[in-house]
C-alpha positions in Angstrom: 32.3 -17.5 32.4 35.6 -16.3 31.0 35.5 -17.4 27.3 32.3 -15.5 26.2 31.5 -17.5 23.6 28.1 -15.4 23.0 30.5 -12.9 21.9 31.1 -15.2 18.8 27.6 -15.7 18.2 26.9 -11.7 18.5 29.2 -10.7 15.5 27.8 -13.9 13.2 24.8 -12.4 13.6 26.2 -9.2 12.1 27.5 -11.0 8.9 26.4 -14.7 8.4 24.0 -13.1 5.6 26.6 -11.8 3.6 28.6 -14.9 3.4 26.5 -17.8 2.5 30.0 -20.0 1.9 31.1 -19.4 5.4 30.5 -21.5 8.6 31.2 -21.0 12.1 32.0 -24.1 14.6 32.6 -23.8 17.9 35.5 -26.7 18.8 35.3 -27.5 22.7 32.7 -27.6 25.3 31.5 -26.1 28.8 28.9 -24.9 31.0 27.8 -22.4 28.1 26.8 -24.8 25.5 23.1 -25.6 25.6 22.3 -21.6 26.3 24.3 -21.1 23.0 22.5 -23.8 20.9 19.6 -22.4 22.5 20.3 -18.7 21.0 21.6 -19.8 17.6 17.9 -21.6 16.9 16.1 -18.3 19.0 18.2 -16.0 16.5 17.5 -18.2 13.8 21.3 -18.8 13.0 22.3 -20.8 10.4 25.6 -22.5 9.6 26.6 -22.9 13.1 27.7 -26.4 14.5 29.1 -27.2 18.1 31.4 -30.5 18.4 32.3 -30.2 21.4 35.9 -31.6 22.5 37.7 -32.6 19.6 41.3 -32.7 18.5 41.6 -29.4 16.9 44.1 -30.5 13.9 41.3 -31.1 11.6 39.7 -27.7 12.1 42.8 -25.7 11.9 43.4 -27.2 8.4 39.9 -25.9 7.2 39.7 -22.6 9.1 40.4 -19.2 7.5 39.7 -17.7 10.8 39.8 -18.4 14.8 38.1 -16.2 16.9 38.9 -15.5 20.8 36.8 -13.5 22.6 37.9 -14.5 26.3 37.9 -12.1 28.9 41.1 -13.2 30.4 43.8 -15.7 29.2 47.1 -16.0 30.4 48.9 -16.9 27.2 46.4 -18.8 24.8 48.4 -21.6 23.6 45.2 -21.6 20.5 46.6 -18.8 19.3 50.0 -19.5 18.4 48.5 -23.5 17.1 45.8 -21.8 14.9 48.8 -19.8 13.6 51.1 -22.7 12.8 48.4 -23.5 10.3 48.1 -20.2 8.7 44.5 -19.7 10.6 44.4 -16.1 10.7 43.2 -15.1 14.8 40.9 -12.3 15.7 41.0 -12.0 19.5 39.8 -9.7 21.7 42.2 -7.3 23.4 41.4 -8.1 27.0 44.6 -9.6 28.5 48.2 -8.5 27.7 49.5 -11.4 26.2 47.5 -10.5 23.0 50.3 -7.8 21.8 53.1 -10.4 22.8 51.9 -12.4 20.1 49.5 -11.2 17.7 50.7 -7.5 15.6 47.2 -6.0 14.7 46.6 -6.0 11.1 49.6 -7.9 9.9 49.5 -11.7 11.2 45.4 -11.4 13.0 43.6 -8.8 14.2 43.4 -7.1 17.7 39.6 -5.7 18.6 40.3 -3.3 21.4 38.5 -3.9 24.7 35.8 -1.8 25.2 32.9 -1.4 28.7 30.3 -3.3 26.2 32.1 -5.7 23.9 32.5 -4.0 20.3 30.0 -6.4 17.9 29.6 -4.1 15.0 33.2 -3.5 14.7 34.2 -6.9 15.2 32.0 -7.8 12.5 33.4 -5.3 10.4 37.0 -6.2 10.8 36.0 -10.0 10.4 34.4 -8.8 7.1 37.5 -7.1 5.6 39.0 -10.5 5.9 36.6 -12.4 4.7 35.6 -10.0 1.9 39.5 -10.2 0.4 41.2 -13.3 0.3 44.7 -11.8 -0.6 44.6 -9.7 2.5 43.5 -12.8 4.4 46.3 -15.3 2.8 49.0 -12.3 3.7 47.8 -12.7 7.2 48.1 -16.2 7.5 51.8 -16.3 6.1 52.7 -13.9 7.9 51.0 -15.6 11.3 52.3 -18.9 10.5 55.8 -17.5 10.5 55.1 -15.9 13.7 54.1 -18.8 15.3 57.7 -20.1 14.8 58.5 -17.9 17.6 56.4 -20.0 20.0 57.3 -23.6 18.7 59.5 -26.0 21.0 62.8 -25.6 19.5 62.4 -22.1 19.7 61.3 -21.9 23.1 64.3 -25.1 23.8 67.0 -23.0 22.2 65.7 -19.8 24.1 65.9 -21.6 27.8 69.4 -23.1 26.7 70.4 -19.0 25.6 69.4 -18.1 29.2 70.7 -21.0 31.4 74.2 -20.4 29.7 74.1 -16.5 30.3 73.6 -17.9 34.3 75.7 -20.5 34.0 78.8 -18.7 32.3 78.0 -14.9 34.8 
């Protein structure tokens, strides 16, 4: 019970309303799934759809947005693949590895990790992004060009860097 999806469904609450254009899907699966279909027709959600396991390509290339609300990740591999397609990531500030690869504000957006998790301001930082697309197609240039830093050639030519520094000390 890591990935606290509910978390998602907390801060659509807040703003599905305001965007009747806008959908959320939840891509993957687990032991949370039926309680979650089950609050989204309680709540009287609309807009939301669960696919389950899927190859993720598809819904990178039509997401504006991909939220992470885990309570612990090592280093979320999502992130840095939502980024190579320009998918700006909002992602809770729970592990470390968030500020290694997300800079708040300028390629996603960091919500800071609070004792109860922070709905209303999630929802409001979601909405800034939603609200202006300009500010929301700066963010995904700028986190596609991050992402470079994590691709393979990167990481290759990074690994080669290091075993030479052994190698030739």
């Amino acid at each position: 019970m890591t990935k606290r999806p509910y978390r998602i469904l907390q801060t659509w609450k807040l703003i599905e309303g305001k965007y009747p254009d806008w959908n959320l899907t939840f891509v993957g699966d687990g032991p949370d799934r039926q309680s979650l279909e089950a609050k989204v027709e309680e709540q009287g959600l609309k807009r939301v759809t669960f696919v389950g396991f899927q190859n993720p390509v598809e819904y990178y290339k039509r997401a504006s947005i991909l939220m992470l609300t885990s309570d612990i990740e090592g280093f979320p591999l999502v992130l840095a693949e939502c980024m190579s397609f320009g998918v700006v990531p909002v992602v809770y500030a729970s592990y470390p590895a968030v500020y290694d690869i997300i800079e708040d504000g300028v390629d996603g957006i960091i919500i800071p990790k609070k004792d109860i998790f922070p709905a209303e301001l999630t929802a409001r930082k979601v909405s800034l992004i939603m609200d202006d697309e300009n500010i929301r197609m700066e963010m995904a240039l700028a986190a596609s060009k991050k992402s470079q830093q994590f691709s393979i050639s990167t990481i290759c030519r990074q690994w080669e860097n290091t075993f030479n520094e052994i190698i030739n000390h």
